[in-house]
MILO-150909 format. One record per atom (N, C-alpha, C, O): residue number from 1; atom name; x, y, z. Coordinates in steps of 0.1 Angstrom, whole numbers. Example, Ala and Ser with C-alpha at 12.3 -4.5 7.8 and 13.67 -1.06 7.14 Angstrom:
<nodes>
<node k="1" a="N" px="132" py="-57" pz="78"/>
<node k="1" a="CA" px="123" py="-45" pz="78"/>
<node k="1" a="C" px="132" py="-33" pz="78"/>
<node k="1" a="O" px="142" py="-33" pz="85"/>
<node k="2" a="N" px="128" py="-22" pz="71"/>
<node k="2" a="CA" px="137" py="-11" pz="71"/>
<node k="2" a="C" px="129" py="0" pz="79"/>
<node k="2" a="O" px="134" py="11" pz="80"/>
</nodes>
This chain:
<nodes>
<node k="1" a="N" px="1290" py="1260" pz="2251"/>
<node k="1" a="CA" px="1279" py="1252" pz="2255"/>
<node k="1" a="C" px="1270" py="1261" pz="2263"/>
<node k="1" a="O" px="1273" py="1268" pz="2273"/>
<node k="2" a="N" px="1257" py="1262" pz="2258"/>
<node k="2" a="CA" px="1245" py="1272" pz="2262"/>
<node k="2" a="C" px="1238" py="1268" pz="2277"/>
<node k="2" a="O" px="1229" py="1259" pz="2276"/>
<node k="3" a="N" px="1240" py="1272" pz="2289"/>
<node k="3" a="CA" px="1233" py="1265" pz="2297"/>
<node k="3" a="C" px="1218" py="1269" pz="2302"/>
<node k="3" a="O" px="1217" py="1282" pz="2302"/>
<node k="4" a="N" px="1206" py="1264" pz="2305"/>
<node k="4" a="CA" px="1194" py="1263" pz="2300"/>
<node k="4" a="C" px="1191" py="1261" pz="2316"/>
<node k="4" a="O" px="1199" py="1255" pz="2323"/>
<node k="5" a="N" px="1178" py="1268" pz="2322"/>
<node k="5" a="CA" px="1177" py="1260" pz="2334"/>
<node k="5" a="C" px="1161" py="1251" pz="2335"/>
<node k="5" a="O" px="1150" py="1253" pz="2329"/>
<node k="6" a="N" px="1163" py="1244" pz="2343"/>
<node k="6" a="CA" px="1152" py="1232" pz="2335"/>
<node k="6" a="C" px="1147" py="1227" pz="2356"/>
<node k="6" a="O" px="1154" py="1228" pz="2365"/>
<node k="7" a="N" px="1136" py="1224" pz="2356"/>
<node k="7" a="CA" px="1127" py="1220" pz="2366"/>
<node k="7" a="C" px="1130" py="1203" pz="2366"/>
<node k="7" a="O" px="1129" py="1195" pz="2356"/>
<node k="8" a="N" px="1135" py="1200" pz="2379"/>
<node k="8" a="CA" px="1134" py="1182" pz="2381"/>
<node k="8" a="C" px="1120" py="1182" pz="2394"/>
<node k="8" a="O" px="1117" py="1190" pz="2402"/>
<node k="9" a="N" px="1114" py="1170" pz="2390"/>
<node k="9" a="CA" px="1103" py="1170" pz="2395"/>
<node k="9" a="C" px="1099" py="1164" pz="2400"/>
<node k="9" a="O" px="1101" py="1172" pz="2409"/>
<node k="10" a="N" px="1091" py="1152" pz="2406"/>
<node k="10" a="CA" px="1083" py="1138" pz="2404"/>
<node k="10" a="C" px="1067" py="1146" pz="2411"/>
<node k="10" a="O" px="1064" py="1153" pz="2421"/>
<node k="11" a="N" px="1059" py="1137" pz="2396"/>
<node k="11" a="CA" px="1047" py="1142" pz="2399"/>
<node k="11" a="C" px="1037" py="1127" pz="2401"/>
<node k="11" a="O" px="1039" py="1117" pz="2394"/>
<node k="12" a="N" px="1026" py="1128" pz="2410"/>
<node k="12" a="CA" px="1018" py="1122" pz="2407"/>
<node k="12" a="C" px="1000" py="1125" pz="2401"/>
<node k="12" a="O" px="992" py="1128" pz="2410"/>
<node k="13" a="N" px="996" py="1123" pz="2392"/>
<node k="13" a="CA" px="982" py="1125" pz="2385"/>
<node k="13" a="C" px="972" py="1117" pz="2390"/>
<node k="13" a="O" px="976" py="1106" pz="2394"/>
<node k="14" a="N" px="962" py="1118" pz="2392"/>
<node k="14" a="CA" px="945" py="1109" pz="2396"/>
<node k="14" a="C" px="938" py="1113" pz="2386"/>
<node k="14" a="O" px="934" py="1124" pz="2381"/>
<node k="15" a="N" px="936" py="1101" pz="2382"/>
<node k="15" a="CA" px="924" py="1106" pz="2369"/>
<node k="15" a="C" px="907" py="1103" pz="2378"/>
<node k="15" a="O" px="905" py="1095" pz="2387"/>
<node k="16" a="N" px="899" py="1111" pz="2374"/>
<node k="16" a="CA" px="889" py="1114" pz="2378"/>
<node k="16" a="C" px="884" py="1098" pz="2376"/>
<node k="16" a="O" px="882" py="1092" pz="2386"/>
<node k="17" a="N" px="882" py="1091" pz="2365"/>
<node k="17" a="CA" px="879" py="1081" pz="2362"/>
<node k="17" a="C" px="885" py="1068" pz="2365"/>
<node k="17" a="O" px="881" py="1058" pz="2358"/>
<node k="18" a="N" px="894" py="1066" pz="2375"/>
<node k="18" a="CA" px="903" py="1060" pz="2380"/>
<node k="18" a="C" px="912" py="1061" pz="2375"/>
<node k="18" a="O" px="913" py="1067" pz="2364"/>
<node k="19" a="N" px="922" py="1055" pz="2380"/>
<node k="19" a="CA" px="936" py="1050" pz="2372"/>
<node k="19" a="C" px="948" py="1063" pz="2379"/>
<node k="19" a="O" px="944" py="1069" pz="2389"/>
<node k="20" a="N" px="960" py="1064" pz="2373"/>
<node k="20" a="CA" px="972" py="1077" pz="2374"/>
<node k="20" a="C" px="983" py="1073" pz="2372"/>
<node k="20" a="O" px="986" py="1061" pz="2370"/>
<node k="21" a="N" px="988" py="1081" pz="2371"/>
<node k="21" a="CA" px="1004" py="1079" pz="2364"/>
<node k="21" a="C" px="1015" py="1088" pz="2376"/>
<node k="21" a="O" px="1011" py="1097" pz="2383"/>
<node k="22" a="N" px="1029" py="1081" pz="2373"/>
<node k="22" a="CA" px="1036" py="1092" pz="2382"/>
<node k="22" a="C" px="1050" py="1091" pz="2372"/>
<node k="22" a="O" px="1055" py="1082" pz="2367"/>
<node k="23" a="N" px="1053" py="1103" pz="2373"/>
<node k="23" a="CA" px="1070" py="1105" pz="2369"/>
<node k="23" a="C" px="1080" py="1106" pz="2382"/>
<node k="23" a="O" px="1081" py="1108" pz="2394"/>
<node k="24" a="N" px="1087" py="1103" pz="2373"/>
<node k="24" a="CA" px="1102" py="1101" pz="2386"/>
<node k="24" a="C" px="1115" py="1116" pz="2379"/>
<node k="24" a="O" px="1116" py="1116" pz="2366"/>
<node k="25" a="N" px="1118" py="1119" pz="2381"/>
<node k="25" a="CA" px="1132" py="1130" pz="2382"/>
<node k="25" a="C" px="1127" py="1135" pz="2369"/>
<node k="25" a="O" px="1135" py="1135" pz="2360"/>
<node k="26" a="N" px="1114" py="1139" pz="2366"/>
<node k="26" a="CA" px="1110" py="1145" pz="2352"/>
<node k="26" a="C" px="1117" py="1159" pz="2349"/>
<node k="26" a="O" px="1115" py="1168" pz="2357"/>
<node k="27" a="N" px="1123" py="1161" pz="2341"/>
<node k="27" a="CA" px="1129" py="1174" pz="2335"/>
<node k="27" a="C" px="1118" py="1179" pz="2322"/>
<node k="27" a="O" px="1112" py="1172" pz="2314"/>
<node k="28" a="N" px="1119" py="1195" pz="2324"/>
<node k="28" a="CA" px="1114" py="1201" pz="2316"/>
<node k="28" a="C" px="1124" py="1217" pz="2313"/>
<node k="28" a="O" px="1133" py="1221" pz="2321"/>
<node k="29" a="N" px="1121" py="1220" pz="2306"/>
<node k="29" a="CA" px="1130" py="1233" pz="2302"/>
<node k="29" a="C" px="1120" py="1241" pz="2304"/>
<node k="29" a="O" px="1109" py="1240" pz="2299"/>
<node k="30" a="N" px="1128" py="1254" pz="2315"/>
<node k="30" a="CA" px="1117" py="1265" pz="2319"/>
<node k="30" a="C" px="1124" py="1280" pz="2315"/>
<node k="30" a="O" px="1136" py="1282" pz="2316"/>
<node k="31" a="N" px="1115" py="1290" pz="2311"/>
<node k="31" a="CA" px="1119" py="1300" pz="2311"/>
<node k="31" a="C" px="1120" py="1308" pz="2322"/>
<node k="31" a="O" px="1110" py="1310" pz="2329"/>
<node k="32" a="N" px="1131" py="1315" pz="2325"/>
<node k="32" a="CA" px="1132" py="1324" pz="2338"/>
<node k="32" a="C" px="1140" py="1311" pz="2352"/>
<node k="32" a="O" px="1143" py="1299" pz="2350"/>
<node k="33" a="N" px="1142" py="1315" pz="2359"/>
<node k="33" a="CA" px="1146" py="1312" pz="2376"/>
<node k="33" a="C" px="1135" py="1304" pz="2379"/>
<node k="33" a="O" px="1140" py="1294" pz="2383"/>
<node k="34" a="N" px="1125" py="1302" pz="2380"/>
<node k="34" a="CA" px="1112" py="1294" pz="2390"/>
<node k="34" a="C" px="1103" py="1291" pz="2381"/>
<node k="34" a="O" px="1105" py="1294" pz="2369"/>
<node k="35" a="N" px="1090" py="1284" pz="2384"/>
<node k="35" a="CA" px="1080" py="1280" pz="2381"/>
<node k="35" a="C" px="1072" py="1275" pz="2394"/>
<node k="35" a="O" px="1076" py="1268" pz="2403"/>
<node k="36" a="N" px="1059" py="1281" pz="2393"/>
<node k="36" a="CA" px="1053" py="1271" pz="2401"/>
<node k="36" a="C" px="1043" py="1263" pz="2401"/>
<node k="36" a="O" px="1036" py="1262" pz="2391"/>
<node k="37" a="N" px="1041" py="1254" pz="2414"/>
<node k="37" a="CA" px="1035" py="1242" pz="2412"/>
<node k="37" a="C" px="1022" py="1243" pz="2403"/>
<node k="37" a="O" px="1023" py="1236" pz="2393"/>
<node k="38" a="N" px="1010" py="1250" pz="2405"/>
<node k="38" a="CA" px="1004" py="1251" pz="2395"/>
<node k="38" a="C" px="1004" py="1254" pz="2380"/>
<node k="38" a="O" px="995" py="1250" pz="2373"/>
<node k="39" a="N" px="1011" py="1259" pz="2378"/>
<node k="39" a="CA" px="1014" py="1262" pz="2365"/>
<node k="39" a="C" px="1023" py="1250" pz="2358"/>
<node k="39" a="O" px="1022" py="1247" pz="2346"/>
<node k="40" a="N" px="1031" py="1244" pz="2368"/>
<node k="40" a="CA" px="1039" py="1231" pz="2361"/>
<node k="40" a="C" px="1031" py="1215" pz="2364"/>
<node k="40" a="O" px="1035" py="1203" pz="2362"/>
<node k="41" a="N" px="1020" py="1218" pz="2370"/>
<node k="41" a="CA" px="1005" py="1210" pz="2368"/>
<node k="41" a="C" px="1001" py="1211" pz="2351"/>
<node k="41" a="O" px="1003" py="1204" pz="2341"/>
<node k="42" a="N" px="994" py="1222" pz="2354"/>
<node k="42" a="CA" px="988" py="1228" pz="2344"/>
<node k="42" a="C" px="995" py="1225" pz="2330"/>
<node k="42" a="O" px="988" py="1223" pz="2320"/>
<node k="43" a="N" px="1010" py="1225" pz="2329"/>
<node k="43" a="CA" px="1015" py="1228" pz="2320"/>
<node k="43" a="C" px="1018" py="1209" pz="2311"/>
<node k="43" a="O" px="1018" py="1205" pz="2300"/>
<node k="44" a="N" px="1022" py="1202" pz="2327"/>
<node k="44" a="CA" px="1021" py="1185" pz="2323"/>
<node k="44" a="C" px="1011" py="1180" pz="2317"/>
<node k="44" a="O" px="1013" py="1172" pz="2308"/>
<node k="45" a="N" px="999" py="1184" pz="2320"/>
<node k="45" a="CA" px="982" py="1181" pz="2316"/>
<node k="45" a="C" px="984" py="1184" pz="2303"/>
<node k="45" a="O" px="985" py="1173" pz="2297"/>
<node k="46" a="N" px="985" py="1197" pz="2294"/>
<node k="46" a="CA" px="986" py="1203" pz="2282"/>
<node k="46" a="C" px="993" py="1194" pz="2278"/>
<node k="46" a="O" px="989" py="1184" pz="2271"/>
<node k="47" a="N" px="1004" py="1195" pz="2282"/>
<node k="47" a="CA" px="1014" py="1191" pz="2273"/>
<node k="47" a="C" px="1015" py="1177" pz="2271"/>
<node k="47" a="O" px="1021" py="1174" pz="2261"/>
<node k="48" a="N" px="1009" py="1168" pz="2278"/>
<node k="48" a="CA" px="1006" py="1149" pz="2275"/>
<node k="48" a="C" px="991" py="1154" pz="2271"/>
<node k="48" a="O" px="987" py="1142" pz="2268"/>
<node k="49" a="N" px="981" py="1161" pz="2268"/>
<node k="49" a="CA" px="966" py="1160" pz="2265"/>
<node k="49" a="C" px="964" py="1152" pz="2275"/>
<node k="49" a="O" px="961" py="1142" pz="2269"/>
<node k="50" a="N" px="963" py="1150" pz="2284"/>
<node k="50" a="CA" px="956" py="1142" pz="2298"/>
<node k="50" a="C" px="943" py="1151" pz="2296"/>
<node k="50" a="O" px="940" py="1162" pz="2293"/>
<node k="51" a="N" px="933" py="1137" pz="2299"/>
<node k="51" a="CA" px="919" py="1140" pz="2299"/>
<node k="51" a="C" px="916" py="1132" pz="2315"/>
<node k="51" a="O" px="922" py="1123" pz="2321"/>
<node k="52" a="N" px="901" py="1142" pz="2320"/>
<node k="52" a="CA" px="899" py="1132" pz="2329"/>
<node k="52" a="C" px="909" py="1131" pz="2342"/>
<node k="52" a="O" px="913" py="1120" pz="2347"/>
<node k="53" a="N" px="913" py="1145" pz="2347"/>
<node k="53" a="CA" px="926" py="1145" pz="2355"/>
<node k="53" a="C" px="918" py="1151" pz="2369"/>
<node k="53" a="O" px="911" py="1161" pz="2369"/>
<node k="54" a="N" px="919" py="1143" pz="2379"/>
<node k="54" a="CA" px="909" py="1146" pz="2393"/>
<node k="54" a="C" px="922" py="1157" pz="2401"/>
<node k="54" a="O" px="921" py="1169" pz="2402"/>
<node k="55" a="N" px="930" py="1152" pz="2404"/>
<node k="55" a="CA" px="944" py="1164" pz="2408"/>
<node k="55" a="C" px="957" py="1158" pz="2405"/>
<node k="55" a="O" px="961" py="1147" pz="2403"/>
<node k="56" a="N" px="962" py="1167" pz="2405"/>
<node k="56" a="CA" px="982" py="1165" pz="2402"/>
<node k="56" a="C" px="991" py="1175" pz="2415"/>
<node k="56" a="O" px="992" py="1187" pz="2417"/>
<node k="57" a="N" px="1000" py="1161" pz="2423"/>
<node k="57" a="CA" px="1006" py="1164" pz="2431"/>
<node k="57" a="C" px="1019" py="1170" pz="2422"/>
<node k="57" a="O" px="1022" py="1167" pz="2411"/>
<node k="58" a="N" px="1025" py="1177" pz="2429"/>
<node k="58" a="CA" px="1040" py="1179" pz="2428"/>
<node k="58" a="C" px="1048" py="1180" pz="2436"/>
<node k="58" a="O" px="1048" py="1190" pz="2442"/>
<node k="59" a="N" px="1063" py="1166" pz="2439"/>
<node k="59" a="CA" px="1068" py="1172" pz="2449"/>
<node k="59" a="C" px="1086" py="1169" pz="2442"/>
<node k="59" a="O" px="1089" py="1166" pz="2431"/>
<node k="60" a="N" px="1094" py="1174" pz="2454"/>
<node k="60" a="CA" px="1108" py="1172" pz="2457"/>
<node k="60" a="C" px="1111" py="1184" pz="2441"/>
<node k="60" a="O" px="1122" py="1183" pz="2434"/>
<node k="61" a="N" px="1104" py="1192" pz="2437"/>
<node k="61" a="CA" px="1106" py="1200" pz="2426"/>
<node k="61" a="C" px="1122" py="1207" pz="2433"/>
<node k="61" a="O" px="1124" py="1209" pz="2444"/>
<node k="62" a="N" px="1131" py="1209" pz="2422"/>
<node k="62" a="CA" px="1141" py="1217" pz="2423"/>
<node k="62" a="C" px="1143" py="1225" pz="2406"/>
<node k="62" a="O" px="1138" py="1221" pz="2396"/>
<node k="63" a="N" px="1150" py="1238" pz="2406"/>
<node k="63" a="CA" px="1156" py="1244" pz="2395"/>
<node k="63" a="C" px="1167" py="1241" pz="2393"/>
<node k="63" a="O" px="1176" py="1243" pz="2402"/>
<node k="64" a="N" px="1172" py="1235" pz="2377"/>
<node k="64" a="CA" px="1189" py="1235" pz="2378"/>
<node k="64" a="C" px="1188" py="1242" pz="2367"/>
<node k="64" a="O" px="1179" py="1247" pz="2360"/>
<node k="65" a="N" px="1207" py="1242" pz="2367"/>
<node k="65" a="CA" px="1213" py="1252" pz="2357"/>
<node k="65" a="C" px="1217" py="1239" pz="2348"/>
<node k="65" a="O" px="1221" py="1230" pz="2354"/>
<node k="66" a="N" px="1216" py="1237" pz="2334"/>
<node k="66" a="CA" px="1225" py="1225" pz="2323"/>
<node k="66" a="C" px="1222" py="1225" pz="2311"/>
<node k="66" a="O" px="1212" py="1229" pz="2305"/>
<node k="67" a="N" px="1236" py="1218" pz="2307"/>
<node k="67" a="CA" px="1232" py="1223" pz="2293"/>
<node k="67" a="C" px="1224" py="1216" pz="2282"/>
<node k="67" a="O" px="1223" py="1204" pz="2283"/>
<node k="68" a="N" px="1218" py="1221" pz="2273"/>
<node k="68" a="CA" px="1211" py="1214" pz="2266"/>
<node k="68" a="C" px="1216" py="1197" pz="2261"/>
<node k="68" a="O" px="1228" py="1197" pz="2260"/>
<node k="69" a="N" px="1212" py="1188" pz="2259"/>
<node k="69" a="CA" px="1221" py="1178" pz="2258"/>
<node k="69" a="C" px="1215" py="1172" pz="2243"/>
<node k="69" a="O" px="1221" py="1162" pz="2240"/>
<node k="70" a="N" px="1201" py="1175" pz="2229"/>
<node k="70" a="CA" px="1204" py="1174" pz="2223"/>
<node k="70" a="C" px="1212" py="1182" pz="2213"/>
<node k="70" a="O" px="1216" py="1176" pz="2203"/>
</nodes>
């Protein structure tokens, strides 16, 4: 079993035009030991196409070690 290390997160978004969304214990699979907050902004935005994004908080972020589970 390959173990992968992946970012737990909860973020919250403001859209410029009102409205936002928030994730709760969001996992992503990262390359390397860390990431940071900008870049795993930056990288949420891309990766849902979020348009219309005023700022993106990030908190309680941690790195784990696990294994892939599909």
């Amino acid at each position: 079993m390959t173990m992968q290390k992946r970012v737990v997160f909860d973020f919250e978004i403001d859209f410029s035009n009102g409205g936002g969304l928030q994730g709760q214990d969001f996992r992503l699979d990262i390359d390397g030991d860390d990431i940071g907050d900008e870049a795993l902004a930056d990288y949420i935005v891309h990766d849902m196409r979020l348009l219309m994004v005023g700022s993106v908080r990030i908190r309680n972020k941690r790195i784990i070690a696990e294994a892939h589970k599909r």
